[in-house]
PyMOL Python script that loads the backbone (N, CA, C, O; Angstrom):
from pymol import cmd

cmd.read_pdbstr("""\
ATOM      1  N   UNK A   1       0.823  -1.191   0.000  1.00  0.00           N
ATOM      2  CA  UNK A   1       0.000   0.000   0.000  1.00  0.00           C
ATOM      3  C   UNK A   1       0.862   1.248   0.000  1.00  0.00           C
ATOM      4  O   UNK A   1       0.439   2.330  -0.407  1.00  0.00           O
ATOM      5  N   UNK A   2       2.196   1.041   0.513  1.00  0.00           N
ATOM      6  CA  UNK A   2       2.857   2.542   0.493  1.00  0.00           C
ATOM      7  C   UNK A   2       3.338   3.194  -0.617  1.00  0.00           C
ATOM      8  O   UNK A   2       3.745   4.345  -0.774  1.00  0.00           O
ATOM      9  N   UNK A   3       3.178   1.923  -1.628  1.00  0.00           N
ATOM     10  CA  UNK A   3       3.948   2.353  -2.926  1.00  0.00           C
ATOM     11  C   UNK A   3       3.052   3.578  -2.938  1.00  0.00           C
ATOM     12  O   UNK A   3       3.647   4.611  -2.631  1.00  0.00           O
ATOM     13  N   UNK A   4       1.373   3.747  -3.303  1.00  0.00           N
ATOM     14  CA  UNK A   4       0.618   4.280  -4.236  1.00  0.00           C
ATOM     15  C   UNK A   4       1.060   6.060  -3.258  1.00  0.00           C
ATOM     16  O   UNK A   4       0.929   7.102  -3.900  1.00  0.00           O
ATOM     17  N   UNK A   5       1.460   6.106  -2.018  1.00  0.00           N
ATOM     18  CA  UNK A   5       1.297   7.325  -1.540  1.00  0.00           C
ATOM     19  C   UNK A   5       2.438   7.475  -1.910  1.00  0.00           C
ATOM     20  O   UNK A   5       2.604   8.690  -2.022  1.00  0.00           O
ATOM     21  N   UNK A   6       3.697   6.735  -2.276  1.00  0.00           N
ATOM     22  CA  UNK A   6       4.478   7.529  -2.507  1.00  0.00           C
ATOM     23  C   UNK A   6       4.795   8.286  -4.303  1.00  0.00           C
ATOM     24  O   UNK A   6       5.466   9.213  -4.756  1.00  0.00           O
ATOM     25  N   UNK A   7       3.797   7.161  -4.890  1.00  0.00           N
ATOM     26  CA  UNK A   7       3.702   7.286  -6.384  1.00  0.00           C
ATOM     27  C   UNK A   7       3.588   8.678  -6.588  1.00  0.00           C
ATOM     28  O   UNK A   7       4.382   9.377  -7.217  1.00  0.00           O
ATOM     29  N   UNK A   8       2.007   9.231  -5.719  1.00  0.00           N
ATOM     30  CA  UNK A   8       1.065  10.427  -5.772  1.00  0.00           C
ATOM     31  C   UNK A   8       1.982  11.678  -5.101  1.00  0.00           C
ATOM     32  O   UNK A   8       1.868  12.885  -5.309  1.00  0.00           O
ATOM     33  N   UNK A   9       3.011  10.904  -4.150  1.00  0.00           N
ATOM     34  CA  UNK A   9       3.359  12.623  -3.816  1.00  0.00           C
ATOM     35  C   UNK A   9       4.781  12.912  -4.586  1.00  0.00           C
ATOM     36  O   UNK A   9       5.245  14.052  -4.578  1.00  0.00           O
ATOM     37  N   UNK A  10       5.467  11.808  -5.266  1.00  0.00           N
ATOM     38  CA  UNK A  10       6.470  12.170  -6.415  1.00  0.00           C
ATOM     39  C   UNK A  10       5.962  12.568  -7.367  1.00  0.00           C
ATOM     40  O   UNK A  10       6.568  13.391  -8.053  1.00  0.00           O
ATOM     41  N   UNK A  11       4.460  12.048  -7.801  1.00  0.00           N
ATOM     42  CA  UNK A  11       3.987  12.715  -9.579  1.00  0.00           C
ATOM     43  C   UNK A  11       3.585  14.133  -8.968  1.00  0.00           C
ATOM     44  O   UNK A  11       3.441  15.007  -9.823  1.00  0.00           O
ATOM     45  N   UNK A  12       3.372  14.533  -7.609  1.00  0.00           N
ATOM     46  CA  UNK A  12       3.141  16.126  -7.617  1.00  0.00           C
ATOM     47  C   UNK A  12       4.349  16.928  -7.197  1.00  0.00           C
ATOM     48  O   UNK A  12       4.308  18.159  -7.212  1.00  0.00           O
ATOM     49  N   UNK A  13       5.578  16.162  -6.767  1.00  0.00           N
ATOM     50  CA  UNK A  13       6.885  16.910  -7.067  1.00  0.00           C
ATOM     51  C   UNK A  13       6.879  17.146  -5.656  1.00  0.00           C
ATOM     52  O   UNK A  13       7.495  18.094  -5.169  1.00  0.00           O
ATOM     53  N   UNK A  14       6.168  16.275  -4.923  1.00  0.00           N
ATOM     54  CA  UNK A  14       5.960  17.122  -2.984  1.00  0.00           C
ATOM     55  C   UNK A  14       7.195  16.381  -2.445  1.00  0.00           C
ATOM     56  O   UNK A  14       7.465  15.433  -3.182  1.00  0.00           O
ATOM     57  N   UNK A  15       8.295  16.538  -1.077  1.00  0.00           N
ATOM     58  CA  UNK A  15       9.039  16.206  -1.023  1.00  0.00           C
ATOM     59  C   UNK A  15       8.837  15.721   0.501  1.00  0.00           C
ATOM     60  O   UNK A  15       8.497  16.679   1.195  1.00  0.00           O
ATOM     61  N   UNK A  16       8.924  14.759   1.086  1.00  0.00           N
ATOM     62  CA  UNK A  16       8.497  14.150   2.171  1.00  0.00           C
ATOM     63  C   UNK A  16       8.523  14.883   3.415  1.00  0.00           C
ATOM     64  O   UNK A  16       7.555  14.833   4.174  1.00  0.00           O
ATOM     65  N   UNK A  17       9.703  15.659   3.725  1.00  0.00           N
ATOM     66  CA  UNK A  17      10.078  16.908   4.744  1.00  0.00           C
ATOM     67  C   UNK A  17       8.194  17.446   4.546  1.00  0.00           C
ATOM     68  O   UNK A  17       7.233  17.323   5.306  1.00  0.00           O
ATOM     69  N   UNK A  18       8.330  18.003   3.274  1.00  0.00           N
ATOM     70  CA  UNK A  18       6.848  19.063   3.070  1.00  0.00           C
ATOM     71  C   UNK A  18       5.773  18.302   3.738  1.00  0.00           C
ATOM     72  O   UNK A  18       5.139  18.771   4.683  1.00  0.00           O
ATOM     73  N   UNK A  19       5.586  17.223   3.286  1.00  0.00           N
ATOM     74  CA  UNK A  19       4.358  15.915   3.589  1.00  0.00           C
ATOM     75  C   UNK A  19       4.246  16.084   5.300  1.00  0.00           C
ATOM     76  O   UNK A  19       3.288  16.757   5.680  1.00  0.00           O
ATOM     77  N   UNK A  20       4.961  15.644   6.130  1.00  0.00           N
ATOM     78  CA  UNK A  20       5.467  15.489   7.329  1.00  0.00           C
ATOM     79  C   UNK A  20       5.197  16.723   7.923  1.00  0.00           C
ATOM     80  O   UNK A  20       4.402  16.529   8.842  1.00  0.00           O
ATOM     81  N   UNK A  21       5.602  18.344   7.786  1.00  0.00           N
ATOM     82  CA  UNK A  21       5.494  19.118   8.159  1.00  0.00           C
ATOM     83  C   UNK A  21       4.009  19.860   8.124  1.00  0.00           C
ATOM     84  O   UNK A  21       3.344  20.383   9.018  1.00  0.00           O
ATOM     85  N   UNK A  22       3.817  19.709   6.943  1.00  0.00           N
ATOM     86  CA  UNK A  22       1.923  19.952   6.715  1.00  0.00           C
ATOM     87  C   UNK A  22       0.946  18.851   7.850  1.00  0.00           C
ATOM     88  O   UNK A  22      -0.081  19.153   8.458  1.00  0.00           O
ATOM     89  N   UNK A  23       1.561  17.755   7.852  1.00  0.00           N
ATOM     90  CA  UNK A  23       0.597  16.974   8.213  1.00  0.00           C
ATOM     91  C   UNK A  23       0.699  16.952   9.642  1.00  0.00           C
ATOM     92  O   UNK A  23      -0.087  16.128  10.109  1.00  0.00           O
ATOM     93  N   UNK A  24       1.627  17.776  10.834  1.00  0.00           N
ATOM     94  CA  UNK A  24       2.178  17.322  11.911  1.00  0.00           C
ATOM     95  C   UNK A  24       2.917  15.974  12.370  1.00  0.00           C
ATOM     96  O   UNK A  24       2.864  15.350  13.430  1.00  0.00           O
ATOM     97  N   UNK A  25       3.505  15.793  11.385  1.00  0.00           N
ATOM     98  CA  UNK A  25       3.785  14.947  11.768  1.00  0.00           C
ATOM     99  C   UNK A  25       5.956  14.830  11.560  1.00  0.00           C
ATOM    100  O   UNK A  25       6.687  15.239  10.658  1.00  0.00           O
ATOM    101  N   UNK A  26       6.274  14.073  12.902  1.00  0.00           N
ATOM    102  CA  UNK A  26       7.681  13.996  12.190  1.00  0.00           C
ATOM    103  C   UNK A  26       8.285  13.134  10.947  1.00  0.00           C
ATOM    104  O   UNK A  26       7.753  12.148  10.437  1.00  0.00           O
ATOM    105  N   UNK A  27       9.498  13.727  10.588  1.00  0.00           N
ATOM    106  CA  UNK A  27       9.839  12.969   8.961  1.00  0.00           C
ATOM    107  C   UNK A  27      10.027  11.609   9.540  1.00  0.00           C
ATOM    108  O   UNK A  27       9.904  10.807   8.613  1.00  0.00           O
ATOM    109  N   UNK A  28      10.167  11.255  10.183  1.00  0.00           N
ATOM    110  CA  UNK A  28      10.448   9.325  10.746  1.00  0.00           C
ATOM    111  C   UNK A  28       8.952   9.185  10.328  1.00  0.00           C
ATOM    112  O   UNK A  28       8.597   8.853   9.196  1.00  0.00           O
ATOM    113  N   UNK A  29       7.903   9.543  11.619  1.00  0.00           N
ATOM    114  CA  UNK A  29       6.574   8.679  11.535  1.00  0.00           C
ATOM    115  C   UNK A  29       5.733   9.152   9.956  1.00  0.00           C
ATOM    116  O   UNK A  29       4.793   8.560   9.426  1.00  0.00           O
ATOM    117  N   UNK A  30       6.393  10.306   9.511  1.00  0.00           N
ATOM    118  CA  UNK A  30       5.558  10.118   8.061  1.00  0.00           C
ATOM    119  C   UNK A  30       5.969   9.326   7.231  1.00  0.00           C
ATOM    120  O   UNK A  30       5.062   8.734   6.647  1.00  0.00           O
ATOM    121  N   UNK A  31       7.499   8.931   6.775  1.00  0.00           N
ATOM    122  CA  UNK A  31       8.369   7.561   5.909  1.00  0.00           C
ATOM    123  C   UNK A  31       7.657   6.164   6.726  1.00  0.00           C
ATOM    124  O   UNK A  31       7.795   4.987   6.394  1.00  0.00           O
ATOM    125  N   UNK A  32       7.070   6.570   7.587  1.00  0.00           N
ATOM    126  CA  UNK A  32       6.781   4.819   7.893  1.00  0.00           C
ATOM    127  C   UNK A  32       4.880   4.880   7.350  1.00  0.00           C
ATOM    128  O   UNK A  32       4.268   4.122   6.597  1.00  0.00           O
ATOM    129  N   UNK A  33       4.492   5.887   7.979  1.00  0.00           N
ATOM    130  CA  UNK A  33       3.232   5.620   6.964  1.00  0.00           C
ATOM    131  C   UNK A  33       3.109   5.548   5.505  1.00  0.00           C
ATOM    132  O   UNK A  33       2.276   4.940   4.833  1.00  0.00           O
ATOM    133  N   UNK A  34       4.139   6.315   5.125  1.00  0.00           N
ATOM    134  CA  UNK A  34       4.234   6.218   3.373  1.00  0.00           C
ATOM    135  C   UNK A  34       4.883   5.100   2.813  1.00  0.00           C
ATOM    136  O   UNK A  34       4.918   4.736   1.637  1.00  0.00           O
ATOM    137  N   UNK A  35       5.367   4.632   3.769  1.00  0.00           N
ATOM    138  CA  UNK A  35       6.015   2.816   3.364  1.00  0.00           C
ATOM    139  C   UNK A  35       5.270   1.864   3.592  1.00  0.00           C
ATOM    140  O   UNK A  35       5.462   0.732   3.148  1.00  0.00           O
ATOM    141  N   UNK A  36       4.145   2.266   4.452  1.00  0.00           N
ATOM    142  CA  UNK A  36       3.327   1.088   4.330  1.00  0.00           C
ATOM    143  C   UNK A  36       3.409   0.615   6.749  1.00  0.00           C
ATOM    144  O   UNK A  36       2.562   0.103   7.481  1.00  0.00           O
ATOM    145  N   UNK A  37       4.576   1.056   6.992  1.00  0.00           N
ATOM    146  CA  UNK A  37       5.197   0.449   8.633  1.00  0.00           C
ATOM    147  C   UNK A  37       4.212   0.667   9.529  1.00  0.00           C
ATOM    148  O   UNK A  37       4.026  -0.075  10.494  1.00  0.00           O
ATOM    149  N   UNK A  38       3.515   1.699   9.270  1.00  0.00           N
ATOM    150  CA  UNK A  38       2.002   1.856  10.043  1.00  0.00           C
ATOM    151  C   UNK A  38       1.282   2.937   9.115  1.00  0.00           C
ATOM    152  O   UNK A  38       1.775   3.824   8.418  1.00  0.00           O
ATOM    153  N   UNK A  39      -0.327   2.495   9.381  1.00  0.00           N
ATOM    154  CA  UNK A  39      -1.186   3.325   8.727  1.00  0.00           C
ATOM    155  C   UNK A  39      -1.608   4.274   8.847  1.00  0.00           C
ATOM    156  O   UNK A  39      -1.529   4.551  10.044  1.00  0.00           O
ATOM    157  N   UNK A  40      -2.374   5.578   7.944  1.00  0.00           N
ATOM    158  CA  UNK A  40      -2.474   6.484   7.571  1.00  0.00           C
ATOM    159  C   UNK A  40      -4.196   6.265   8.271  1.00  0.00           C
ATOM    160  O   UNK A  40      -5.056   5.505   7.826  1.00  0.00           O
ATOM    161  N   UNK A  41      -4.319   7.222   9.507  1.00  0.00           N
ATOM    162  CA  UNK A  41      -5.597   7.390  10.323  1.00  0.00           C
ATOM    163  C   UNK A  41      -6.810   8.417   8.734  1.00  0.00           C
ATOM    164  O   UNK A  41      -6.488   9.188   7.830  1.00  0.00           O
ATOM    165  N   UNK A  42      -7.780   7.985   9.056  1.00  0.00           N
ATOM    166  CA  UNK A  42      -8.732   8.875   8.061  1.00  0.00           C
ATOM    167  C   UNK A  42      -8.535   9.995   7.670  1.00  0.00           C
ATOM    168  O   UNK A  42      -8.458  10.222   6.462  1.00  0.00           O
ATOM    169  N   UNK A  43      -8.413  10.918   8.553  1.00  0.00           N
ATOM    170  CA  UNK A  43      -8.239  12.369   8.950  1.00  0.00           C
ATOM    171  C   UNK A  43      -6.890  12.497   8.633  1.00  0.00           C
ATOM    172  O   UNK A  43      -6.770  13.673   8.977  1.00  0.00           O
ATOM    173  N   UNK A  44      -5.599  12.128   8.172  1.00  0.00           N
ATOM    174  CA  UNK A  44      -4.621  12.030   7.658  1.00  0.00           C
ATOM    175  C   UNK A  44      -4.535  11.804   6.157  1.00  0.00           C
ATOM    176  O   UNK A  44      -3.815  12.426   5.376  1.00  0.00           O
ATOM    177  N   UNK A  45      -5.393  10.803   5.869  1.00  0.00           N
ATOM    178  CA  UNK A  45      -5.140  10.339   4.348  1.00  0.00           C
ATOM    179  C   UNK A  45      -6.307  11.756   3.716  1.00  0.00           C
ATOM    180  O   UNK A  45      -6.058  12.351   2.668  1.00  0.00           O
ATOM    181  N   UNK A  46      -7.345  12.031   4.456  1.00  0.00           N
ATOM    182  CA  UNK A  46      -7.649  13.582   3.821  1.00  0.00           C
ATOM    183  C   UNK A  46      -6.670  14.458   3.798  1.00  0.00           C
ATOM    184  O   UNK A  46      -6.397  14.789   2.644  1.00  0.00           O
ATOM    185  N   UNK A  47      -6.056  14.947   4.573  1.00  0.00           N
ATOM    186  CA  UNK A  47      -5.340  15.527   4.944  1.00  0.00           C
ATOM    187  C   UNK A  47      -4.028  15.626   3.665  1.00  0.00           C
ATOM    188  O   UNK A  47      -3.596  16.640   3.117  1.00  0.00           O
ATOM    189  N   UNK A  48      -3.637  14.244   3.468  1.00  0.00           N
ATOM    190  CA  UNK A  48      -2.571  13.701   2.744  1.00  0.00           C
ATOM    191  C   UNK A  48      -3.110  14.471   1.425  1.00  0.00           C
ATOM    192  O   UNK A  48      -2.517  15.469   1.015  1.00  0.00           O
ATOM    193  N   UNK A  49      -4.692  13.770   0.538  1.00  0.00           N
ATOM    194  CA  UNK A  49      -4.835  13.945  -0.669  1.00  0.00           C
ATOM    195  C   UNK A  49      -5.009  16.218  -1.083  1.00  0.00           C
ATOM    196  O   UNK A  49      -4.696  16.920  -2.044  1.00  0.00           O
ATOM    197  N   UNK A  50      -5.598  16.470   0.169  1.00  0.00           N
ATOM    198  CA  UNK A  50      -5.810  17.680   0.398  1.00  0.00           C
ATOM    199  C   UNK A  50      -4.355  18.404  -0.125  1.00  0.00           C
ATOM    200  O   UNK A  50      -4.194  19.260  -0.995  1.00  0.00           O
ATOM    201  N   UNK A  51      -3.360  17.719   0.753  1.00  0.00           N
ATOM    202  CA  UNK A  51      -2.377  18.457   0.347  1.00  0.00           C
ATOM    203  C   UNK A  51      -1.416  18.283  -0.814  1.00  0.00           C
ATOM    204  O   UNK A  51      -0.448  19.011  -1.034  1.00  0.00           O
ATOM    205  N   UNK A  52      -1.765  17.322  -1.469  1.00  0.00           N
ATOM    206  CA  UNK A  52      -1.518  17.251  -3.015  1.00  0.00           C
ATOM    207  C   UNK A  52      -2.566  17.682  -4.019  1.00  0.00           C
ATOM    208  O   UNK A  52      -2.659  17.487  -5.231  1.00  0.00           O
ATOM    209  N   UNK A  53      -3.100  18.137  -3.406  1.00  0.00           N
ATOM    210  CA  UNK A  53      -4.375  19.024  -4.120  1.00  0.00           C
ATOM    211  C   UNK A  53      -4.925  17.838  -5.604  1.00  0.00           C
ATOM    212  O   UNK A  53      -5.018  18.060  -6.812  1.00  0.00           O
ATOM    213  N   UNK A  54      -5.180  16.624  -4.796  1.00  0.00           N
ATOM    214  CA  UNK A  54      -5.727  15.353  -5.824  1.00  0.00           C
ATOM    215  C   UNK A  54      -7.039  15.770  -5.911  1.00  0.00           C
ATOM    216  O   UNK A  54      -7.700  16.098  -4.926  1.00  0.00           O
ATOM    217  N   UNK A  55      -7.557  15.771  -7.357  1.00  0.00           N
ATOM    218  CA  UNK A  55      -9.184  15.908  -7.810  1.00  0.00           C
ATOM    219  C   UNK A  55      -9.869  14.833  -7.816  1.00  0.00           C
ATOM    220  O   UNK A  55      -9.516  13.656  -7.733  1.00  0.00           O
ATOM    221  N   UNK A  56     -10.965  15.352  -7.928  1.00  0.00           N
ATOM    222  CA  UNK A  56     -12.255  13.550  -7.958  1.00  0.00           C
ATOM    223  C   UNK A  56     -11.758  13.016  -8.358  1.00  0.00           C
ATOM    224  O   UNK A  56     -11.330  12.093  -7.664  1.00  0.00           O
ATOM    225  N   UNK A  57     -11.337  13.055  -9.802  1.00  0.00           N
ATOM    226  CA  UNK A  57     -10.620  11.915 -10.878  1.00  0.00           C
ATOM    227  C   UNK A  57      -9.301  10.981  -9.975  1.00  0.00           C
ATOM    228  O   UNK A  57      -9.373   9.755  -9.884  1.00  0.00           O
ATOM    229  N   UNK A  58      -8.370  11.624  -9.480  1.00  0.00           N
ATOM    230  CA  UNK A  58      -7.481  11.227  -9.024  1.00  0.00           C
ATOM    231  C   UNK A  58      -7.938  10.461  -8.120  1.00  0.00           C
ATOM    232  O   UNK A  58      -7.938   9.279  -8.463  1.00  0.00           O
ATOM    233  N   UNK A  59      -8.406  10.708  -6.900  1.00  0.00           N
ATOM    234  CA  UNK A  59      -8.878  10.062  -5.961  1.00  0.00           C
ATOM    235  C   UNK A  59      -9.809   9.247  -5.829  1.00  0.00           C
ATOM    236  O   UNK A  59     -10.139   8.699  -4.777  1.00  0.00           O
ATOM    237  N   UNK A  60     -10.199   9.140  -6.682  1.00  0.00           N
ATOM    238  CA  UNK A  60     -11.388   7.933  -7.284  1.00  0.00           C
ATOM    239  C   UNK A  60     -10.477   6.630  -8.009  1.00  0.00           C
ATOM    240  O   UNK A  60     -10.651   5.411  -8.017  1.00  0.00           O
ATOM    241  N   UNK A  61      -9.492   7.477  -8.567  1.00  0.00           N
ATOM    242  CA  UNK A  61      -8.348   6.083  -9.142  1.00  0.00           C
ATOM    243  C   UNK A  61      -7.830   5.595  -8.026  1.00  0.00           C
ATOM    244  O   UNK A  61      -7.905   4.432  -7.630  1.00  0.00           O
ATOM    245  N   UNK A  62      -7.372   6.377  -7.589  1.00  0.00           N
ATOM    246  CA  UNK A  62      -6.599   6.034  -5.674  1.00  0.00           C
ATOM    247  C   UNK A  62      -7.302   5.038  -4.993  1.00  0.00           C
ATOM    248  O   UNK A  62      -6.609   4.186  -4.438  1.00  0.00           O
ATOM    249  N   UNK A  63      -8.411   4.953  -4.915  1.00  0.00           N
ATOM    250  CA  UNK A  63      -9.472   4.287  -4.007  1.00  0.00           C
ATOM    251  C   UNK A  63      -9.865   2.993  -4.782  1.00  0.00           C
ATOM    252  O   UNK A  63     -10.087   1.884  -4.295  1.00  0.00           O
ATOM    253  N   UNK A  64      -9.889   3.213  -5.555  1.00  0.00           N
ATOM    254  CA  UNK A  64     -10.566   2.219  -6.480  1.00  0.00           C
ATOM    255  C   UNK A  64      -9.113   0.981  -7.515  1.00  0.00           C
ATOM    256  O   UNK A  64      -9.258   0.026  -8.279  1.00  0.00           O
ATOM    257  N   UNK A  65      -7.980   1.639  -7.016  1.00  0.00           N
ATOM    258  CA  UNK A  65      -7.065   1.020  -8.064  1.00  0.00           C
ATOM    259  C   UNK A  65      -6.562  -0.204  -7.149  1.00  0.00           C
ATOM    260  O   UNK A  65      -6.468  -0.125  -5.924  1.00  0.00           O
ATOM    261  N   UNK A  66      -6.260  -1.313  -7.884  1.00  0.00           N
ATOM    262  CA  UNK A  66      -5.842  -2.551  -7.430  1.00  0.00           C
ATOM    263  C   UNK A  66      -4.592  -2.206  -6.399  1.00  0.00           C
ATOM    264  O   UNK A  66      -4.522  -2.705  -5.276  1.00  0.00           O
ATOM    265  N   UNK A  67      -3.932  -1.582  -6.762  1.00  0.00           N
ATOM    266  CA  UNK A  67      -2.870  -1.315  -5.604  1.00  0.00           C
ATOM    267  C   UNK A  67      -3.058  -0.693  -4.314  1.00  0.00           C
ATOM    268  O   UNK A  67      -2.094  -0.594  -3.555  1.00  0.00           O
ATOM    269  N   UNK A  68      -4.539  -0.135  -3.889  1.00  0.00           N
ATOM    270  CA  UNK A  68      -4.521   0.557  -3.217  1.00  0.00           C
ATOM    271  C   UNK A  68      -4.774  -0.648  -1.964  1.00  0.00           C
ATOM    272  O   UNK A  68      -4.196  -0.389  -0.909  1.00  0.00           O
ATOM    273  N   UNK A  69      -5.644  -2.028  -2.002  1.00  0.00           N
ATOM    274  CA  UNK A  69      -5.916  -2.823  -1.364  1.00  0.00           C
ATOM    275  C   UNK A  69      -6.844  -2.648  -0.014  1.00  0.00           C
ATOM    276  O   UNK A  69      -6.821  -3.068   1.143  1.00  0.00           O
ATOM    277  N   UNK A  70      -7.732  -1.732  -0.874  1.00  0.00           N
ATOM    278  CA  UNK A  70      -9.099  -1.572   0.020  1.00  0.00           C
ATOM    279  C   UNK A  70     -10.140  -2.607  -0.404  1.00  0.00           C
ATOM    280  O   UNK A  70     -10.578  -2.939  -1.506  1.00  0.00           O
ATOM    281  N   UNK A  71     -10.357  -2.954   0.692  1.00  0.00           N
ATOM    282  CA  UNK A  71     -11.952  -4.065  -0.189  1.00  0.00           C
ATOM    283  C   UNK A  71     -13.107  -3.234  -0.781  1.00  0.00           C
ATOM    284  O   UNK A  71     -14.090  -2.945  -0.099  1.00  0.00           O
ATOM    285  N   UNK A  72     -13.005  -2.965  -1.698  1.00  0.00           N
ATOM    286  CA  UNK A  72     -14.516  -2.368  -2.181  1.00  0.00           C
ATOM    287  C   UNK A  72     -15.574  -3.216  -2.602  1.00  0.00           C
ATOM    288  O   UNK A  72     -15.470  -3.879  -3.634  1.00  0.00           O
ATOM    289  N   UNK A  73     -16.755  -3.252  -1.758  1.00  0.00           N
ATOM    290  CA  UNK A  73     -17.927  -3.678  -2.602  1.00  0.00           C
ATOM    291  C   UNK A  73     -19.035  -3.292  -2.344  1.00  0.00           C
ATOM    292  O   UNK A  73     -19.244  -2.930  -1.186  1.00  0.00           O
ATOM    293  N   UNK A  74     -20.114  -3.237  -3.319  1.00  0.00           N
ATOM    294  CA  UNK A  74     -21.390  -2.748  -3.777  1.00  0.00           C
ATOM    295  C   UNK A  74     -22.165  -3.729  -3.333  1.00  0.00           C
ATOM    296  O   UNK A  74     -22.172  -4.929  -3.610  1.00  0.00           O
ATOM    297  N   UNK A  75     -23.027  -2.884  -2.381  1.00  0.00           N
ATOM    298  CA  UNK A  75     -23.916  -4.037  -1.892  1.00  0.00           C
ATOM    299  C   UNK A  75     -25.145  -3.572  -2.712  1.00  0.00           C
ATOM    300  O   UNK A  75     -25.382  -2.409  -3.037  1.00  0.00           O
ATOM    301  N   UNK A  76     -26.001  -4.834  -3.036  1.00  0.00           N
ATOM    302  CA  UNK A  76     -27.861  -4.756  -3.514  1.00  0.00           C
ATOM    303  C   UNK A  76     -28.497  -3.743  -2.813  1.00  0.00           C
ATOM    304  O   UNK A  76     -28.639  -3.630  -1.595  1.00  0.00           O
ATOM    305  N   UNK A  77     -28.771  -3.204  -3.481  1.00  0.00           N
ATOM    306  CA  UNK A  77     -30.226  -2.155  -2.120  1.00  0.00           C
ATOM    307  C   UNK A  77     -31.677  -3.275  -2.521  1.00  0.00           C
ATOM    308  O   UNK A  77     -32.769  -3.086  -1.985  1.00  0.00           O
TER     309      UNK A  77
END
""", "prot")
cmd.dss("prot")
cmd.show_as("cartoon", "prot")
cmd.util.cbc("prot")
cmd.orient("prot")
């Protein structure tokens, strides 16, 4: 899973110091959430896409792309 956050904040040119400092967080505990070593709380991964300024489009691939390894499914109404 850490690949895809780190995919998204190299294709926006963001540099991990930046990531870490926006997010409160120190550069250790942000390289371990972006590697995958512990996870990214809700209110963080907003936080995260917020500050790569990712659009619907983007974040709809994010969520939805095989690498991201969320279970998605559609239940019957």
């Amino acid at each position: 899973m850490g690949n895809i956050y780190l995919d998204l904040r190299r294709r926006k040119g963001v540099s991990q110091q930046h990531m870490a400092s926006r997010m409160g967080l120190s550069l250790t505990a942000y390289r371990n959430k972006e590697k995958g070593r512990s996870k990214f709380f809700v209110d963080e991964l907003i936080h995260f896409l917020a500050i790569l300024e990712i659009d619907r489009n983007e974040c709809a691939e994010f969520f939805l792309s095989e690498t991201c390894h969320i279970n998605y499914t559609k239940e019957k109404l």
